[in-house]
Residue, then its C-alpha position, 0 to 999 in steps of 0.5 A: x568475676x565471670x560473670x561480671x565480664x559477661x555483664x559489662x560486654x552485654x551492657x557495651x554491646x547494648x549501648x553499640x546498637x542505641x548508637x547505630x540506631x540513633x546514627x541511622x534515624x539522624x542520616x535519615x532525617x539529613x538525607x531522605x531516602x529517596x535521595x540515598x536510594x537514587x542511581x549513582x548515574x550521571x545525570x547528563x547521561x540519563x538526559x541523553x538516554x531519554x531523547x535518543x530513545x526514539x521509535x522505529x516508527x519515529x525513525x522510519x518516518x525520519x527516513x523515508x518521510x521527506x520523499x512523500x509527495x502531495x499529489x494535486x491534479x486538475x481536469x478542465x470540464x465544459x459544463x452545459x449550464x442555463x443562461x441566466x434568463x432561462x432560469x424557470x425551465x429547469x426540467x428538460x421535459x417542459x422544453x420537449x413538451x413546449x418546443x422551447x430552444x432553450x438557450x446554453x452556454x458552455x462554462x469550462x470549469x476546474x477539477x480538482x482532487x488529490x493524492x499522495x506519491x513518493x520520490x523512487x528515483x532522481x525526478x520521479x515519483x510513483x503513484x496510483x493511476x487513479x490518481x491522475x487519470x484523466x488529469x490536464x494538470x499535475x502538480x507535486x507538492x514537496x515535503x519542504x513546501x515548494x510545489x513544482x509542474x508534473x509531467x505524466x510519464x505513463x499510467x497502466x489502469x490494470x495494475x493501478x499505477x502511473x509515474x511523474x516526472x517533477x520539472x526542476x533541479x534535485x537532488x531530490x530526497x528518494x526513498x529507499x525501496x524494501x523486497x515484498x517478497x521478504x515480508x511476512x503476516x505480522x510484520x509491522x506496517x506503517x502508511x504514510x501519505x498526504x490526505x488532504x495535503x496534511x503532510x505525512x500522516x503516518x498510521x500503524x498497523x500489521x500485514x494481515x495477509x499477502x497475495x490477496x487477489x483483487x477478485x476476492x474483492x470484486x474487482x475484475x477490471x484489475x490485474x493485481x495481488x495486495x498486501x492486506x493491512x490493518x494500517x488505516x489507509x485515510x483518503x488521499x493516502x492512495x499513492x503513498x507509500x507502505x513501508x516496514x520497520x525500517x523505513x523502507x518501502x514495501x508497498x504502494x497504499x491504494x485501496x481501502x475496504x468501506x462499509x461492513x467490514x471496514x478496516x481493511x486496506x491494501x497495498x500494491x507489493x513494491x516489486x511488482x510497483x519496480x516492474x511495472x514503473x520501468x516498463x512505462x519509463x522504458x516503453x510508455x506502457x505495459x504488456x499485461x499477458x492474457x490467454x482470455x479466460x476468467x477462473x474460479x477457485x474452489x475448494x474441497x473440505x473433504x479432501x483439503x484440496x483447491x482446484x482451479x475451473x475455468x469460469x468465462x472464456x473470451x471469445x476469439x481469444x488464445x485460449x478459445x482458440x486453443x479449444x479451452x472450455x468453460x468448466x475446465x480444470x487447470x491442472x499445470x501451466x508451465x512447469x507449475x502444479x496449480x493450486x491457486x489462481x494466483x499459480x496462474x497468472x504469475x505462469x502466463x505473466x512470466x511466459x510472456x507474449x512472445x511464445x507458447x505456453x503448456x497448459x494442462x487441464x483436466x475436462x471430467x475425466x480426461x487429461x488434455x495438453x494444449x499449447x498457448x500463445x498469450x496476447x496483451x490484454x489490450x488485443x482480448x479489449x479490442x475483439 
């Protein structure tokens, strides 16, 4: 009888699982299972989802894009031109040699170039001097199409920047500006500008580098520390803006590095961009202190330490007058330990032009503290 049981349970157990079995192979067959292995979310909701997940580039531009500004200036040239019956002496050797008075005439012609800018404040926009230098005509060009007069408010060639006031009626969209003091090698970097007046032309790339000096780049007609980045900054970008992740300015593109070792760009650090536009809204120029000397940077592998020499001393400058000698290591300016020629200029820049600085140097073994009165570089230009 036991066994009879144990039998006939094993027999329903049997029949259980062909039934499962059987159940399972038909729900497949009515419902793939692709569709049983879906989500149970509302598919209105995933919609949303997906078209609200933009970038931060996305929204950077989004927030700060409207406020770039297409640049286009115009120069009016004279051209010594040959009149049309003149057209066979072409070299001015034969007249010399002929005695020909060949005759000229004068055809004032356009020059046009371009560059980019952003609205900071109501009406005003920020670019690279060397953008409008020796402009007769600016226009700026607006992000919704319209292009309104320029009027150039003032320029500083040193530090490569100049500001323009828009003729018309806001409200004007502004960009928000960041604090260059706050970022850091790695951070994100996005370039945005105009070239060739195709609006907002974003690149992406990272800070490479900070405080980099102009004269490591073999420019000494500057007075600047850049932002270096790998954000390609393409022609007519100069004047556009540099901004972080969150849309916010922190640099004004200027420079781009061509030839061998191409792909390095530059940005002038925004707080120094806000310093130098409100001394030319204020003033109409900018006061650059100098003390008149040129200097090296060297380095010592051994001792892993940097000295800064005196490399050219102007004549009838502050400094020469002051007994500072070519070859001069600066120890201290000001309350400052020197180690970078940057620690230099940032001290004398900070002094002023209205008093005296301490300057330490060290001549071959011998400690000397004089006392400097800066000047403006525009007195060094003009002895």
């Amino acid at each position: 009888m036991v066994l009879k049981k144990i039998r006939k349970t094993s027999l329903n157990n049997l029949h259980r699982k062909k039934l499962f079995l059987s159940s399972a192979i038909t729900l497949s067959i009515i419902c793939p299972i692709n569709l049983l292995s879906q989500p149970l979310i509302n598919p209105k909701s995933n919609e949303i989802n997906k078209y609200s997940n933009e970038s931060f580039i996305t929204k950077a531009i989004e927030k700060t894009g409207p406020s770039v500004v297409t640049i286009e200036t115009q120069k009016y040239i004279n051209k010594r031109k040959l009149s049309r019956n003149s057209q066979l002496f072409l070299d001015p050797y034969f007249e010399k040699f002929f005695g020909l008075d060949i005759p000229y005439e004068n055809q004032p012609s356009i020059e046009q170039s371009q560059g980019s800018g952003f609205i900071f404040d109501d009406g005003l926009v920020i670019t690279n001097a060397h953008v409008v230098n020796g402009s007769d005509k600016v226009i700026v060009g607006l992000s919704t199409g319209k292009k309104l007069q320029g009027q150039l408010i003032g320029q500083d060639i040193f530090t490569d920047l100049a500001i323009i006031k828009i003729e018309g009626q806001g409200p004007w969209p502004k960009a928000k500006l960041g604090d260059s003091t706050k970022i850091k090698v790695g951070d994100w970097a996005i370039a945005v500008g105009n070239p060739f007046g195709l609006e907002n032309t974003v690149t992406l790339g990272i800070i490479s580098n900070l405080k980099r000096n102009v004269y490591q780049l073999g420019i000494y007609d500057k007075k600047l520390e850049l932002i270096q980045t790998d954000a390609a900054i393409n022609p007519g970008n100069s004047g556009g803006p540099l901004l972080n992740s969150n849309g916010e300015v922190i640099g004004i593109n200027t420079l781009i590095r061509s030839g061998p070792g191409a792909g390095l760009s530059f940005a002038i650090p925004i707080n120094k961009a806000k310093d130098i536009a409100y001394q030319l809204i204020n003033n109409g120029k900018v006061i650059h202190p100098m003390i008149g000397i040129s200097l090296i940077s060297e380095s010592n592998f051994q001792t892993n330490n940097n000295t800064v020499k005196v490399g050219y001393v102007v004549p009838n400058s502050p400094a020469e007058n002051s007994g500072i000698m070519v070859n001069d290591i600066i120890i201290k300016v000001g309350d400052k330990n020197i180690e970078t020629v940057s620690d230099v200029i940032s001290q004398i820049s900070k002094n002023g032009i209205s008093k005296k600085i301490n300057i330490l140097i060290r001549r071959k073994n011998k400690f000397i503290n004089l006392k400097v009165m800066p000047t403006d570089i525009s007195n060094l230009q003009n002895n």
